[in-house]
C-alpha positions in Angstrom: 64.1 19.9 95.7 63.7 19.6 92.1 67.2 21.0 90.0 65.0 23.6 87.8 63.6 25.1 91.2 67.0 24.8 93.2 68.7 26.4 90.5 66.1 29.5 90.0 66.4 29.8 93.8 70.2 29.9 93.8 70.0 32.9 90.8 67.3 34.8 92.6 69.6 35.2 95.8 72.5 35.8 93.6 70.8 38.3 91.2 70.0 40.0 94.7 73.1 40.6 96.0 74.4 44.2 96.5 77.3 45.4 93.7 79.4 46.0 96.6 79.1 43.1 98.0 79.7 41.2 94.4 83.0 42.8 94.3 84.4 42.4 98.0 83.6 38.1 97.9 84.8 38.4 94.2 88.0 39.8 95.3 88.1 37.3 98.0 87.7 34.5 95.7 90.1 35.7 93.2 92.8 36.0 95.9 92.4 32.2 97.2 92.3 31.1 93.9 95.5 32.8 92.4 97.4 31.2 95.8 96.2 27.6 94.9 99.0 25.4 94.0 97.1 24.4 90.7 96.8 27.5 89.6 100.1 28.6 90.4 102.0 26.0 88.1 99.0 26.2 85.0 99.9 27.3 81.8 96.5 28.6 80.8 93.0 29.6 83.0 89.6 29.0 80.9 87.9 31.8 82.9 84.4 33.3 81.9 83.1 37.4 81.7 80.8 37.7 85.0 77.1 37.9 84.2 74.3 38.6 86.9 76.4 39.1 89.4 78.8 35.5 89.0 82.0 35.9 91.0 83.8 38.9 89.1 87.2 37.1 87.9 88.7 39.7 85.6 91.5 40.3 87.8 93.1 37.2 87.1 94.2 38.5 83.7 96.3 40.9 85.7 98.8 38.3 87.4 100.5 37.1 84.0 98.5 33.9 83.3 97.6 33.3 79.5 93.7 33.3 80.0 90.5 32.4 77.6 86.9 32.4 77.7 84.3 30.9 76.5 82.0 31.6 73.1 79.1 29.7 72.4 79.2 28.6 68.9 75.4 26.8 68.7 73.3 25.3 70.5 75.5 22.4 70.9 78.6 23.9 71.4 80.9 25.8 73.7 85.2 27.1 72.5 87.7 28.8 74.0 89.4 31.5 72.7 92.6 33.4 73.9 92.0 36.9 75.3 94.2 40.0 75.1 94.0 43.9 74.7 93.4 43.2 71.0 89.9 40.5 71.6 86.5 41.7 70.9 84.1 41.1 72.5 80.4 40.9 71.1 76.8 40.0 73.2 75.6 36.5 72.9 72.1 35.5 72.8 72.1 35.5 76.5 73.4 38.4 77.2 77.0 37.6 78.0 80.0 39.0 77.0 82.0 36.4 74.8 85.0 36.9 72.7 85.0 36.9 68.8 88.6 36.8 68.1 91.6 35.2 68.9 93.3 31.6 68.5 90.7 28.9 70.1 92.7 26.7 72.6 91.8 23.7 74.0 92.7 22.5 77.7 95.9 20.7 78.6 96.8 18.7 81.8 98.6 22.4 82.9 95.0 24.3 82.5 92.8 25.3 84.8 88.9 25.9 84.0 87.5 27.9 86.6 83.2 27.0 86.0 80.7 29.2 87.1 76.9 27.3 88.0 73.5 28.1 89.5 74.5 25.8 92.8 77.4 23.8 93.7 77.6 21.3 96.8 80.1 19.8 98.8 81.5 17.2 96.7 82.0 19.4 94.2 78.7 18.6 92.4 77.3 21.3 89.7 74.0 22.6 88.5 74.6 25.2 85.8 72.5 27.1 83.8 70.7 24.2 82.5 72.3 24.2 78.8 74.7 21.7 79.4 77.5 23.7 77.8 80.3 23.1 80.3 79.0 19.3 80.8 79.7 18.8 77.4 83.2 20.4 76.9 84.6 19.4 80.3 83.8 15.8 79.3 85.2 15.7 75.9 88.5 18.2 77.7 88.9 15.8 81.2 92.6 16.3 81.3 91.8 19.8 82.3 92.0 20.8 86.5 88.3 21.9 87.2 87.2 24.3 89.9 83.9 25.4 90.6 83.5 29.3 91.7 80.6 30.7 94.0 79.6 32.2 96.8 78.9 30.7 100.1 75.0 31.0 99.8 75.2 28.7 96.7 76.3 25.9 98.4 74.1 22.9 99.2 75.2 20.2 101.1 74.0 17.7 98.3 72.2 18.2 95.3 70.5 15.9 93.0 73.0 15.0 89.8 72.2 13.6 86.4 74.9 11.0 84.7 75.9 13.8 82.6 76.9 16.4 85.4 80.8 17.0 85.8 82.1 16.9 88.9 84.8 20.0 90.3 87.7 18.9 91.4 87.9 21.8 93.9 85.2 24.8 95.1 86.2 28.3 95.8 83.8 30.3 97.7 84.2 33.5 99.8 
């Protein structure tokens, strides 16, 4: 299947599931990933603000990590920035949530970036959103430990990559 169909078909059967149901799996997730030994000994998790229905992550904030999220400067270009009680947060262009404040950080070897995407398969292979954004800065930030985050339904068993498509280092689904 062609990646601009497989990844429409992955949003439509996420942008259809139930709230409830968003927020059980995404508690789910959130609990695997906070007992993963990676996670445990980061310094800092590059996290991202939910949007139609992605695997709710907030909660993470709550168990003392330093955490960031992304902005999207251009069309080009994707930072980091630190979040606290003190960030504000303004809509993008797309509609997400993105920080306007705080110090822009870049990943270390003790960070973990967890990466949303349309579909993901078992080797860890992405499709995103189809802007490239997190292709781009997880290849100029490899040191980083990358793990992709999504429900069962979006995984394939293989998908179709391009040379430019960054492979996760570990999934976490419900």
């Amino acid at each position: 299947m062609r990646k601009n169909k497989l990844r429409q078909q992955h949003l439509n059967l996420r942008q259809a599931m139930d709230r409830k149901d968003v927020l059980k799996k995404s508690r789910k997730i959130v609990s695997k990933i906070i007992q993963m030994p990676e996670v445990q000994q980061a310094d800092t998790i590059f996290s991202y603000n939910a949007f139609r229905n992605e695997v709710i992550l907030d909660t993470i904030m709550l168990n003392g990590w330093q955490v960031a999220l992304p902005q999207v400067i251009n069309k080009e270009e994707m930072i980091f920035r630190l979040v606290d009680v003190d960030t504000v947060f303004v809509k993008s262009s797309y509609g997400v949530l993105e920080p306007v404040n705080g110090t822009v950080i870049t990943p270390t070897s003790k960070t973990v970036v967890l990466v949303p995407g349309s579909a993901f398969d078992l080797d860890g292979h992405r499709i995103g959103y189809g802007g490239g954004y997190y292709d781009r800065y997880l290849t100029k930030h490899s040191e980083s430990f990358r793990i992709g985050v999504c429900y069962k339904h979006q995984l394939e068993v293989e998908l179709t990559v391009s040379a430019h498509d960054v492979t996760m280092q570990m999934m976490v689904t419900d």
